[in-house]
VEXDO-991429 format. One record per residue: x, y, z of N, C-alpha, C in turn; residue in three letters. Coordinates in steps of 0.1 Angstrom, whole numbers, padded with zeros to 4 digits, always signed. Example, Ala and Ser with C-alpha at 12.3 -4.5 7.8 and 13.67 -1.06 7.14 Angstrom:
2
+0132-0057+0078+0123-0045+0078+0132-0033+0078ALA
+0128-0022+0071+0137-0011+0071+0129+0000+0079SER
//
This chain:
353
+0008-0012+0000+0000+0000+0000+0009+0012+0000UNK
+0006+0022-0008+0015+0035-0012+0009+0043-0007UNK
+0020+0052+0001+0014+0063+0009+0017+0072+0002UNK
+0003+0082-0001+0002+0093-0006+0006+0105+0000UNK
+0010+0119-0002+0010+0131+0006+0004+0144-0002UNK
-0005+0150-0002-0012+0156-0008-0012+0171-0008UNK
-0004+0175-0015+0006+0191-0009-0004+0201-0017UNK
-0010+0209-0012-0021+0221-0011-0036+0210-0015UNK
-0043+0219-0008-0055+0217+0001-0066+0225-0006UNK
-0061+0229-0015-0076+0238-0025-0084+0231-0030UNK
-0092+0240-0044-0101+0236-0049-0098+0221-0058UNK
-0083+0217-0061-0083+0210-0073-0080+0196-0060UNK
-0077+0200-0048-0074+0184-0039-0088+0185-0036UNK
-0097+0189-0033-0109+0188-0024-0119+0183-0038UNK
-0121+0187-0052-0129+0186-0055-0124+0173-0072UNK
-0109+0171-0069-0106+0158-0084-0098+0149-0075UNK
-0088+0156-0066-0075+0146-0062-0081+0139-0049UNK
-0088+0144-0040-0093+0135-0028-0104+0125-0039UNK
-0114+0123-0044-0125+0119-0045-0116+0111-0053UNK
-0106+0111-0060-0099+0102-0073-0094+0092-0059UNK
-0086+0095-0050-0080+0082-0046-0090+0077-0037UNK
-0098+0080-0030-0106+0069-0021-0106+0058-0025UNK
-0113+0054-0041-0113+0040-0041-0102+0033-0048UNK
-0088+0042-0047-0076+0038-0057-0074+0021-0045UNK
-0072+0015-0061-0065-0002-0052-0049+0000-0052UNK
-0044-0002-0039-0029+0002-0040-0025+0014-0033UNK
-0029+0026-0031-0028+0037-0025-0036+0043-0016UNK
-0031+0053-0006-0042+0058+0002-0033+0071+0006UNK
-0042+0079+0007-0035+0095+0012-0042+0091+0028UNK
-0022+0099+0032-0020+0099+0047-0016+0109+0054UNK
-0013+0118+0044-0012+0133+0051-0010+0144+0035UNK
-0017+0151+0046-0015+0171+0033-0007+0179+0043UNK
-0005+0191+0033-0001+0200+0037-0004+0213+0029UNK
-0008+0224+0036-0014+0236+0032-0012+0249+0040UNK
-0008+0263+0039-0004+0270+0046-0014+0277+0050UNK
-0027+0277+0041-0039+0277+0050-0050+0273+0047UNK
-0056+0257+0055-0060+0247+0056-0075+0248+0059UNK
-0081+0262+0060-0096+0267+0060-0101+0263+0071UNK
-0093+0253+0083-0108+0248+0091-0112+0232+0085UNK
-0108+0232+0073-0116+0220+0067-0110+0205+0078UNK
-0122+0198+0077-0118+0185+0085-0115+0173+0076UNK
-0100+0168+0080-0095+0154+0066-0091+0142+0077UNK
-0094+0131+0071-0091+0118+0077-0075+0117+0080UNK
-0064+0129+0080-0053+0124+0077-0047+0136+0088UNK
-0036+0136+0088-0027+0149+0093-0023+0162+0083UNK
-0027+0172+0089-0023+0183+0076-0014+0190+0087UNK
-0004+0196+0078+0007+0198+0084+0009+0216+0069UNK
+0013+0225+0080+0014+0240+0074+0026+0242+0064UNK
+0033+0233+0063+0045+0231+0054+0046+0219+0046UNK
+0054+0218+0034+0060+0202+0031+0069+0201+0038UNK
+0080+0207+0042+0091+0211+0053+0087+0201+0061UNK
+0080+0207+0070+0072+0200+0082+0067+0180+0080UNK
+0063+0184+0070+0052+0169+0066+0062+0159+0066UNK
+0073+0161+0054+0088+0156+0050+0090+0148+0065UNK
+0092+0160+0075+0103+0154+0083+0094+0147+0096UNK
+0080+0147+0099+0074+0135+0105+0065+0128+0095UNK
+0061+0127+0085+0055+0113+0079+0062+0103+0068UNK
+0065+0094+0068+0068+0083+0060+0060+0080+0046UNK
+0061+0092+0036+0054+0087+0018+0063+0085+0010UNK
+0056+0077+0002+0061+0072-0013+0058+0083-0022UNK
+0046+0084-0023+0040+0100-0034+0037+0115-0031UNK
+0045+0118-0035+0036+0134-0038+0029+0141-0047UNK
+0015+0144-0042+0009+0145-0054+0003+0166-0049UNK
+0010+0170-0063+0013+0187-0060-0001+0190-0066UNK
-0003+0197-0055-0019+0203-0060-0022+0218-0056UNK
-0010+0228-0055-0009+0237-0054-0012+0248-0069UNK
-0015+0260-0061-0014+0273-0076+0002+0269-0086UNK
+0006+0273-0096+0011+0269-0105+0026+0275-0102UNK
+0026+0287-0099+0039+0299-0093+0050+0288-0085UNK
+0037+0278-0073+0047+0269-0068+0056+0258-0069UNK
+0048+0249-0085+0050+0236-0087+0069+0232-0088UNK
+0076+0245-0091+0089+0233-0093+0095+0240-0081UNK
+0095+0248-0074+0102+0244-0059+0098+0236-0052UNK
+0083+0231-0050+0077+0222-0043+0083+0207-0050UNK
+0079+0203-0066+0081+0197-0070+0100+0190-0066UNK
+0111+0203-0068+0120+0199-0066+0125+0193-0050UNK
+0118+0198-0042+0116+0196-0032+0113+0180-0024UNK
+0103+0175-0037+0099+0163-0035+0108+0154-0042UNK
+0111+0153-0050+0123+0140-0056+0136+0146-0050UNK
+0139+0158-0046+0155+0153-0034+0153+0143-0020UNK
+0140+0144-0020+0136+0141-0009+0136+0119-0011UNK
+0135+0119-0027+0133+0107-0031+0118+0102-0034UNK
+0111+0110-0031+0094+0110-0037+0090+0109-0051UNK
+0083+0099-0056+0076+0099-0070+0065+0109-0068UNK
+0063+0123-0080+0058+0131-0079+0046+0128-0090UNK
+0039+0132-0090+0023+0138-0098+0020+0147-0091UNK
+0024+0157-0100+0023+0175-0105+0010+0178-0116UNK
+0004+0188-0109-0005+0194-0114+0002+0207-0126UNK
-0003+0208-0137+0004+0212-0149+0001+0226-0146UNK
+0013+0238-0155+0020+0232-0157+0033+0230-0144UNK
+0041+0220-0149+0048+0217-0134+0060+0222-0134UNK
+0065+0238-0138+0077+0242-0138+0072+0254-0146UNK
+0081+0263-0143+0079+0283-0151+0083+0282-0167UNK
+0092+0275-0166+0105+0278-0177+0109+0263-0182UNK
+0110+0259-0194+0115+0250-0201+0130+0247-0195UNK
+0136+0256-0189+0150+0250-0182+0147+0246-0170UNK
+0138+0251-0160+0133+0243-0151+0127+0229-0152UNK
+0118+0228-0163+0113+0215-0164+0119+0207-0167UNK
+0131+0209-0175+0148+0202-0184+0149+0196-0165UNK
+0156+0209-0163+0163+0201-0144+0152+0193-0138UNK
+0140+0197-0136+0129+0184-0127+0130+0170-0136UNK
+0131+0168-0149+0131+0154-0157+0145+0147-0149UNK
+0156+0157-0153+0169+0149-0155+0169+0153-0132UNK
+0166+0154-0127+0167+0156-0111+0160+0139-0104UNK
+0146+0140-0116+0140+0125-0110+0146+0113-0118UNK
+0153+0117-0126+0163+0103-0130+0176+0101-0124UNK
+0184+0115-0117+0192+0109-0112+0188+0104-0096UNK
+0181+0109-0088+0171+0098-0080+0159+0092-0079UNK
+0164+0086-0093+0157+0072-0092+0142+0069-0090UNK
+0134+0083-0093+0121+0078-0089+0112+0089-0102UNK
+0101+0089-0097+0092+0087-0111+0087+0103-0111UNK
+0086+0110-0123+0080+0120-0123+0070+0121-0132UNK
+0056+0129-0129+0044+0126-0136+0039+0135-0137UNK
+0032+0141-0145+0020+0153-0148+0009+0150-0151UNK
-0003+0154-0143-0017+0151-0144-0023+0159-0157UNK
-0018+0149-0168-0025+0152-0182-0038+0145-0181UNK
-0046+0143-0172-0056+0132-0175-0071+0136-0183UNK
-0072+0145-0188-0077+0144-0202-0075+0128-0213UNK
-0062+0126-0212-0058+0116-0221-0066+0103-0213UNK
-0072+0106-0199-0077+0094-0195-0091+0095-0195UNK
-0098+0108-0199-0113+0104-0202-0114+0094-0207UNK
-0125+0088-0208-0136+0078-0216-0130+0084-0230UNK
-0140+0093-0235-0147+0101-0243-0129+0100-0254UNK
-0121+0109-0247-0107+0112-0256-0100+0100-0261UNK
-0100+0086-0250-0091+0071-0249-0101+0069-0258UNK
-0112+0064-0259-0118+0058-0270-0115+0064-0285UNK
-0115+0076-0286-0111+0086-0298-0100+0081-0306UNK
-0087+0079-0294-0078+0078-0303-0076+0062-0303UNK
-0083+0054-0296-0080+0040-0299-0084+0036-0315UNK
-0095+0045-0316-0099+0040-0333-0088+0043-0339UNK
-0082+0057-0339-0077+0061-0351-0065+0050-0358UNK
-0068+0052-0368-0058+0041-0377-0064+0023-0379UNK
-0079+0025-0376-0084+0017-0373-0091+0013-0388UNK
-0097+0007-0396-0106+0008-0405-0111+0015-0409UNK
-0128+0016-0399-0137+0020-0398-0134+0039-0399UNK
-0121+0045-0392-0121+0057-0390-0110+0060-0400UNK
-0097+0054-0404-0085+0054-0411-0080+0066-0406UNK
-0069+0069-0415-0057+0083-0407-0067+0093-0407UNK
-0059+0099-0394-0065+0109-0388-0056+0124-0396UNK
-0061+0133-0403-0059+0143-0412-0059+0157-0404UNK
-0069+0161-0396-0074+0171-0389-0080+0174-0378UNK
-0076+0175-0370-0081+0179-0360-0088+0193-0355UNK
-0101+0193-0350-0100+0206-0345-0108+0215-0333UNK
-0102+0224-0326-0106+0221-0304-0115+0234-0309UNK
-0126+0235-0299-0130+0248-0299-0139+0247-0281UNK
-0132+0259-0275-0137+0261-0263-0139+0274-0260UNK
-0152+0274-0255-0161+0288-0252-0162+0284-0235UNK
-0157+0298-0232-0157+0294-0217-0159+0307-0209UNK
-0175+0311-0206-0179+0327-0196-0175+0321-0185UNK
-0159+0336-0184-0153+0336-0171-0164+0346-0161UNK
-0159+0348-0149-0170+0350-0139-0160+0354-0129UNK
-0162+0360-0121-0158+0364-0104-0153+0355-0097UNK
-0159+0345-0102-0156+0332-0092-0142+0323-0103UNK
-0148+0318-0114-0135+0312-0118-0122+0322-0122UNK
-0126+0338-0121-0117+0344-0124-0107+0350-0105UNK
-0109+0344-0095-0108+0344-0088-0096+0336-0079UNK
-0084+0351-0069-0076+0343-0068-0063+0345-0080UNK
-0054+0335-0077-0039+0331-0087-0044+0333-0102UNK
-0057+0326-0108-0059+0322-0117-0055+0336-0125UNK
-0066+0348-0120-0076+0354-0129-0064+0370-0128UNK
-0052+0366-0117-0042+0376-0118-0028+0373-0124UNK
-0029+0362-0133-0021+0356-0139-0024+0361-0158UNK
-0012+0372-0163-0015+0377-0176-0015+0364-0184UNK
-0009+0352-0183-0009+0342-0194-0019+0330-0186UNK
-0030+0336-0187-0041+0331-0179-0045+0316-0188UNK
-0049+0319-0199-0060+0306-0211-0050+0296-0210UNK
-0037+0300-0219-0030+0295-0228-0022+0282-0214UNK
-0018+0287-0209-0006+0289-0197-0018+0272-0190UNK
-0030+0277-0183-0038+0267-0177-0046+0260-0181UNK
-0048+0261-0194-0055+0252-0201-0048+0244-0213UNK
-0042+0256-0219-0034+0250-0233-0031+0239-0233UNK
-0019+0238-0220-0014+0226-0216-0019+0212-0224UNK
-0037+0208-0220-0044+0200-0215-0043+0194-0233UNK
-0051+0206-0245-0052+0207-0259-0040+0203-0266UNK
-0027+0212-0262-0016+0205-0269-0012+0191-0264UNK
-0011+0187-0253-0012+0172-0250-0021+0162-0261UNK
-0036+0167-0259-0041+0158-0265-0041+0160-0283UNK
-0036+0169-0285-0034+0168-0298-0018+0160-0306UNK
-0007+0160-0291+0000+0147-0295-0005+0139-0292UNK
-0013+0131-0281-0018+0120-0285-0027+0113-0289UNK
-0036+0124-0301-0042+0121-0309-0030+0114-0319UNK
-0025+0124-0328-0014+0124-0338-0005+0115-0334UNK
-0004+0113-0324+0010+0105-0321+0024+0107-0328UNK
+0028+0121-0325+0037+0127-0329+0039+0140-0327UNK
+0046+0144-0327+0054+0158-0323+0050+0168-0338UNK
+0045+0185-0334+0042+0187-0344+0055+0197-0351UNK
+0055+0204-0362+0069+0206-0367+0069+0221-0371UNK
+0058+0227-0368+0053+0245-0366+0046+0249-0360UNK
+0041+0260-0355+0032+0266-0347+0033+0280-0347UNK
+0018+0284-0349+0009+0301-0349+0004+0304-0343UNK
+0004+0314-0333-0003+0318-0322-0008+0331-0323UNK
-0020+0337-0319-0024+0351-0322-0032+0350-0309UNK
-0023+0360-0296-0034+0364-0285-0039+0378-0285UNK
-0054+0382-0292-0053+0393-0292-0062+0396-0280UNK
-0058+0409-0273-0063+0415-0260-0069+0425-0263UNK
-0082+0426-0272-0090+0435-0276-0096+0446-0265UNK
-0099+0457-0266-0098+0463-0257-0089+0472-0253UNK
-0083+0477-0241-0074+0487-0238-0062+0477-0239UNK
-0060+0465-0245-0048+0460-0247-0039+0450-0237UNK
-0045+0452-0222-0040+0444-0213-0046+0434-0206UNK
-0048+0427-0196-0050+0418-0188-0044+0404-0194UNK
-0053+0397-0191-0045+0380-0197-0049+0376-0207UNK
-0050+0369-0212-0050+0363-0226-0061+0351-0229UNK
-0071+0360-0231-0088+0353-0227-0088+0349-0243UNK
-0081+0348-0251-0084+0346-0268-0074+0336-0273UNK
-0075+0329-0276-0059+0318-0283-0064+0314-0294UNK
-0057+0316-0306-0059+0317-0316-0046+0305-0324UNK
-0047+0292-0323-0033+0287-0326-0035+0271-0336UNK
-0025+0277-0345-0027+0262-0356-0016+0256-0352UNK
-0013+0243-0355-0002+0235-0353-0006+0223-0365UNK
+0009+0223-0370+0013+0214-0380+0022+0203-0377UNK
+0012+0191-0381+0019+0175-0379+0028+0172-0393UNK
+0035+0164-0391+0041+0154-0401+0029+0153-0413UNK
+0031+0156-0425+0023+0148-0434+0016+0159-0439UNK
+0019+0169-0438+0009+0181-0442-0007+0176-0430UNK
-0005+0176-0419-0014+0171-0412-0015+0187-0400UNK
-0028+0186-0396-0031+0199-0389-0044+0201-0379UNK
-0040+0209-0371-0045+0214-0357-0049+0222-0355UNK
-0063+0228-0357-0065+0243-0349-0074+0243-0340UNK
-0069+0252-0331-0071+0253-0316-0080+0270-0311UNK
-0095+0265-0309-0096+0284-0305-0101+0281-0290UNK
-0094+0290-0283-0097+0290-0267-0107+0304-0263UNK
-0119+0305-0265-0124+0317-0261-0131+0316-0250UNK
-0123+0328-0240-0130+0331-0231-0135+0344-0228UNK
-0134+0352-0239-0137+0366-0239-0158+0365-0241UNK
-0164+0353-0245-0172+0348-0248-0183+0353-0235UNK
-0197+0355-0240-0206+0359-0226-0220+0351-0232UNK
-0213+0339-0243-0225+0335-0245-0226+0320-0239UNK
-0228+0311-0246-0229+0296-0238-0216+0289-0239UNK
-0212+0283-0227-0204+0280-0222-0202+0260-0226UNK
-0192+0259-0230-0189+0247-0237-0171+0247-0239UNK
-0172+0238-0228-0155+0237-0222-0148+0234-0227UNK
-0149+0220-0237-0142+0216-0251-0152+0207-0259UNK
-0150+0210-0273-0153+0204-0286-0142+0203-0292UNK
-0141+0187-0298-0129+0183-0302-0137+0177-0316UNK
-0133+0178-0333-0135+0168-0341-0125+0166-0349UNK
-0120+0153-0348-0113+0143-0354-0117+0140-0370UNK
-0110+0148-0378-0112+0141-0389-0105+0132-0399UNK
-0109+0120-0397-0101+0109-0406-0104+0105-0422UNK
-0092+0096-0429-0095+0092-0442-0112+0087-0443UNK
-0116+0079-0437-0131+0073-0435-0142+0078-0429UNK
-0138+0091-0413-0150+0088-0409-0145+0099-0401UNK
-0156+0109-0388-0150+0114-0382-0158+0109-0368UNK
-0147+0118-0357-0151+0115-0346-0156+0131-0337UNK
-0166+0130-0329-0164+0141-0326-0166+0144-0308UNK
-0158+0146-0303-0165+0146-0286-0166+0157-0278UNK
-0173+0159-0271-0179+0168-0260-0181+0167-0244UNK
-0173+0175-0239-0170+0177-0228-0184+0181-0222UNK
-0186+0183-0210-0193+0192-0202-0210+0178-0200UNK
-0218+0176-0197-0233+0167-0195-0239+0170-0207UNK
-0251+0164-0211-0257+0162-0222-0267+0154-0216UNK
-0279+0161-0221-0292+0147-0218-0303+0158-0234UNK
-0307+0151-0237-0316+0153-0251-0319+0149-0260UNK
-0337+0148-0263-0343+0138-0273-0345+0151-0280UNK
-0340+0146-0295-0338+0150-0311-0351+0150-0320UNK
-0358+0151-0325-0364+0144-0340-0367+0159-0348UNK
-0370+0156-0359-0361+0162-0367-0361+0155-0383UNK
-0358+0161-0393-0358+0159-0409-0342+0163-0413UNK
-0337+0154-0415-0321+0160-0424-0328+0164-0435UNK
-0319+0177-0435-0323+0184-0451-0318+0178-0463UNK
-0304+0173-0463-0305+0168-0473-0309+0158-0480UNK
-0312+0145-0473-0321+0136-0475-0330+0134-0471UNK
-0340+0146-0467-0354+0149-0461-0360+0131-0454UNK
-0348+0126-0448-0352+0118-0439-0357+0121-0424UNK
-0370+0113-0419-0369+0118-0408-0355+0114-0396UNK
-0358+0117-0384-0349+0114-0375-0353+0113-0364UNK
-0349+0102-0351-0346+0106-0338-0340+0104-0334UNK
-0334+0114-0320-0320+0110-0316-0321+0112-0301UNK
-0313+0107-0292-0316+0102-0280-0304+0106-0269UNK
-0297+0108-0261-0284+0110-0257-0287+0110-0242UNK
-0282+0105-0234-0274+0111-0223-0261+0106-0217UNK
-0256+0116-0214-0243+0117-0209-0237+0126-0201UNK
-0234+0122-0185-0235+0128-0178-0222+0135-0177UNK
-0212+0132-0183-0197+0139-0182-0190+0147-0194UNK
-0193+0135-0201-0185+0142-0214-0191+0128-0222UNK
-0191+0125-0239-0191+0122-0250-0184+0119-0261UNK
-0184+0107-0267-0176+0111-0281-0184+0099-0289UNK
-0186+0102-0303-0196+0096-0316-0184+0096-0324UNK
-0188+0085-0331-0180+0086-0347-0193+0084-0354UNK
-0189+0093-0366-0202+0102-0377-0196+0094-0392UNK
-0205+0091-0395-0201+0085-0412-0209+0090-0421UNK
-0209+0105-0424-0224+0111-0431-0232+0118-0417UNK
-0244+0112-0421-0257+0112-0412-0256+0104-0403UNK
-0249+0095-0406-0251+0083-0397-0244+0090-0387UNK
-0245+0078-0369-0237+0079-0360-0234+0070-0348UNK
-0222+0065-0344-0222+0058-0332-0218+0063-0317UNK
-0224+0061-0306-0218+0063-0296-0206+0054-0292UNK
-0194+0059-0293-0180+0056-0291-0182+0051-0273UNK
-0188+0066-0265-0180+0058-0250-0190+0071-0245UNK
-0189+0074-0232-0192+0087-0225-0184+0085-0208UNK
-0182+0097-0201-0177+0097-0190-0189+0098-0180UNK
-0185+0099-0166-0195+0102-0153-0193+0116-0157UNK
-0202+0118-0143-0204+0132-0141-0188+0136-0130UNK
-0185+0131-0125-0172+0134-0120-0160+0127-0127UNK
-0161+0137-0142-0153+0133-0152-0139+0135-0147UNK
-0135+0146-0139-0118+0148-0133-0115+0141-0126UNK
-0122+0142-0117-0120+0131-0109-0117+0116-0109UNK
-0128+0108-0122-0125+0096-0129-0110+0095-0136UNK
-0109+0102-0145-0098+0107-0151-0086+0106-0143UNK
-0086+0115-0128-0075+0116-0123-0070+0106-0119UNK
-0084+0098-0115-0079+0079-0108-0075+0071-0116UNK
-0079+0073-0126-0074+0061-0139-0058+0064-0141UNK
-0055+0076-0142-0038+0082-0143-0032+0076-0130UNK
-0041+0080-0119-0026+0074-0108-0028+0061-0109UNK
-0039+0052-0108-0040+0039-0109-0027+0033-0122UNK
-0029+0039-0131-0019+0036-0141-0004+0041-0137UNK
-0001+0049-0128+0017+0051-0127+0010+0044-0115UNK
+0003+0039-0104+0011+0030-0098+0014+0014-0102UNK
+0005+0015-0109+0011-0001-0121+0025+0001-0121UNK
+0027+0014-0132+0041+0018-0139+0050+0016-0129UNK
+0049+0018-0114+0059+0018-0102+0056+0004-0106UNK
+0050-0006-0101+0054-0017-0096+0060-0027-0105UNK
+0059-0024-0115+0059-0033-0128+0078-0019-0132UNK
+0083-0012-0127+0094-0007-0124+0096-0004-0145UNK
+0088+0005-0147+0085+0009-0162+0082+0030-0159UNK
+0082+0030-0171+0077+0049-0169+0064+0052-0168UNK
+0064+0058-0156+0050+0059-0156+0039+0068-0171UNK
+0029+0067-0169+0022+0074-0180+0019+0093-0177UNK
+0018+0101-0190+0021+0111-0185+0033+0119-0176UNK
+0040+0113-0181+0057+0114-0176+0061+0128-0175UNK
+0073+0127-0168+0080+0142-0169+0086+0145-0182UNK
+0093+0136-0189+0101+0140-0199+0088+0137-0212UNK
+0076+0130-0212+0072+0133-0222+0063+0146-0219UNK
+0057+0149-0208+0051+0165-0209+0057+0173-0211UNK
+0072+0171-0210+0083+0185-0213+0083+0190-0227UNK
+0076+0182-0239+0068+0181-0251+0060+0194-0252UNK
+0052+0188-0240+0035+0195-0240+0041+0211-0236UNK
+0049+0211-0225+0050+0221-0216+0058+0230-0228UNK
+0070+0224-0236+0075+0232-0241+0068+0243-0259UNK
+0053+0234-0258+0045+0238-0269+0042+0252-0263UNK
+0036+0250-0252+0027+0256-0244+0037+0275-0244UNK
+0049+0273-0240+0059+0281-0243+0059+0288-0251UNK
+0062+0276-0267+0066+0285-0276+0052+0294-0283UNK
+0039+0288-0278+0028+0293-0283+0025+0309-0275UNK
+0032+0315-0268+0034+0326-0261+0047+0333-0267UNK
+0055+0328-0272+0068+0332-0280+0063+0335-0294UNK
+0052+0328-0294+0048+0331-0312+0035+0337-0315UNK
+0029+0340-0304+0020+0354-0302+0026+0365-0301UNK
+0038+0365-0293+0048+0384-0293+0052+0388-0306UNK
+0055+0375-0313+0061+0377-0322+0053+0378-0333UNK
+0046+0371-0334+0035+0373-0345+0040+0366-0358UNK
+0044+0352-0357+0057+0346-0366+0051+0333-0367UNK
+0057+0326-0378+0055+0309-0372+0062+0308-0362UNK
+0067+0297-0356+0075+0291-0355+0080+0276-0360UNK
+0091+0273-0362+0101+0262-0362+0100+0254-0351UNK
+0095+0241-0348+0095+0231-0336+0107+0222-0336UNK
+0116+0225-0346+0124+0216-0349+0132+0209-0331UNK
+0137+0222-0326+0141+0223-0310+0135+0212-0302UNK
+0125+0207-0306+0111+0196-0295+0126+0186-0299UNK
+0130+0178-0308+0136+0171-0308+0150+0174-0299UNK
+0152+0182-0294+0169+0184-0291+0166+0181-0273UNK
+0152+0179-0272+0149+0183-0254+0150+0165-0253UNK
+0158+0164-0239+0158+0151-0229+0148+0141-0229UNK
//
């Protein structure tokens, strides 16, 4: 049994990372740590420091669930210490920081991980299991679109006083899954953040194509400048045969209806209380998979459940440090190539550890 330690005590441990491990087989969280712990009551010891925690409890993991400013001192923190880490993304400031946390948890020996778990929806794992499959054949295009009314409340806090707000805490999640859609590293990238308006705050607009191998392609729009309906990701996959398309956020709704162009009737039927994904052939359509309603949470259990396989079975865990250093270093240059207003050259992705 793997002892957990669960370093900050916010919204993202209270409401994906406690509810993910309760019924993890193999683990159990035995103590946090938060510098201020609200009052809240936990089955465990919480302690005002990792300092502190470190030096009276005995864990195997640390799983960093702090604001983002903190992840690689904490993070570094935890593998000197000899701890397998899962870091909340992204998990370092700077692409030379993240360089040092890869090559820091390889020279002691223990595992470093980023909670990409998007890649562990239902809805996304099913998506890309087809592709290359028959029925769906190569995947040609991809493309994200997320409308997302910020508010008082999600703008609230670290988040909403952070200028590389979208790109920075969400991006992350899109460029991930658009390598493991592609399964490959892409070899350009265009970014346009415009801050319409008096020209300042963070960067509520992302505007970004990315180019695969093969004349193959990505575009990505992140709006949160948006005050109309809210729809957190749409993803559609389009392949030589067939496409796929999935949706984030609940769904419940009966359809009927006449396609226009085959003035056929129609009915259609759905619920899904997390997220969704159909493959479409025409008119036609199949339901692929759908998630719970505590889709992060699902997600996040499936990821640790999977690196503590990766531990025992003495293999790399999934969602790794050195392959997010990929994700993390997209995420970068797509802020490098908004100032500049330029492509960029990805060639560099290959030269990183």
């Amino acid at each position: 049994m793997r002892r957990i330690a669960l370093v900050g005590l916010g919204a993202a441990a209270r409401h994906i990372h406690l509810p993910a491990y309760r019924s993890l087989a193999g683990a159990r969280v035995v103590a946090g740590c938060d510098n201020d712990p609200r009052g809240e009551r936990y089955d465990f010891p919480v302690y005002r420091s990792l300092s502190e925690l470190l030096a009276r409890e005995a864990v195997d993991i640390a799983v960093i669930a702090t604001p983002t400013a903190s992840h690689h001192a904490l993070t570094r923190q935890c593998l000197e210490h000899k701890l397998h880490v899962l870091c909340e993304k992204p998990f370092a400031d700077t692409v030379e920081q993240a360089i040092e946390l890869v090559r820091l948890a390889d020279a002691q020996g223990v595992s470093l991980a980023v909670n990409n778990e998007f890649r562990f929806m239902r809805s996304h794992a099913a998506a890309q299991r087809l592709i290359g499959q028959p029925e769906f054949g190569e995947l040609r295009f991809v493309h994200m679109h997320q409308t997302f009314r910020t508010s008082a409340s999600s703008e609230a806090g670290w988040r909403g006083d952070d200028p590389e707000r979208t790109c920075k805490e969400f991006g992350t999640h899109v460029f991930d899954l658009c390598r493991f859609f592609f399964g490959s590293e892409p070899v350009s990238l265009y970014a346009h953040m415009p801050r319409p308006g008096d020209g300042g705050g963070p960067d509520l607009l992302n505007l970004i194509d990315l180019e695969f191998p093969q004349d193959r392609w990505a575009r990505i729009t992140l709006d949160r400048l948006t005050r109309g309906r809210h729809r957190y990701l749409d993803i559609r996959l389009d392949g030589t045969r067939a496409t796929i398309e999935t949706e984030l956020g609940g769904h419940m709704a009966l359809a009927i209806g006449v396609h226009a162009s085959t003035r056929r009737p129609f009915v259609d039927c759905d619920l899904s209380m997390g997220a969704r994904a159909h493959l479409f052939d025409g008119e036609r359509k199949r339901k692929l998979a759908a998630d719970p309603l505590d889709l992060f949470a699902a997600a996040t259990r499936a990821l640790m459940q999977a690196f503590l396989d990766a531990l025992d079975h003495e293999q790399p865990p999934p969602c790794s440090g050195r392959d997010n250093l990929r994700t993390f270093a997209l995420m970068r240059a797509a802020y490098d190539a908004a100032q500049t207003r330029s492509r960029l050259d990805l060639a560099f992705l290959r030269d990183l550890p």
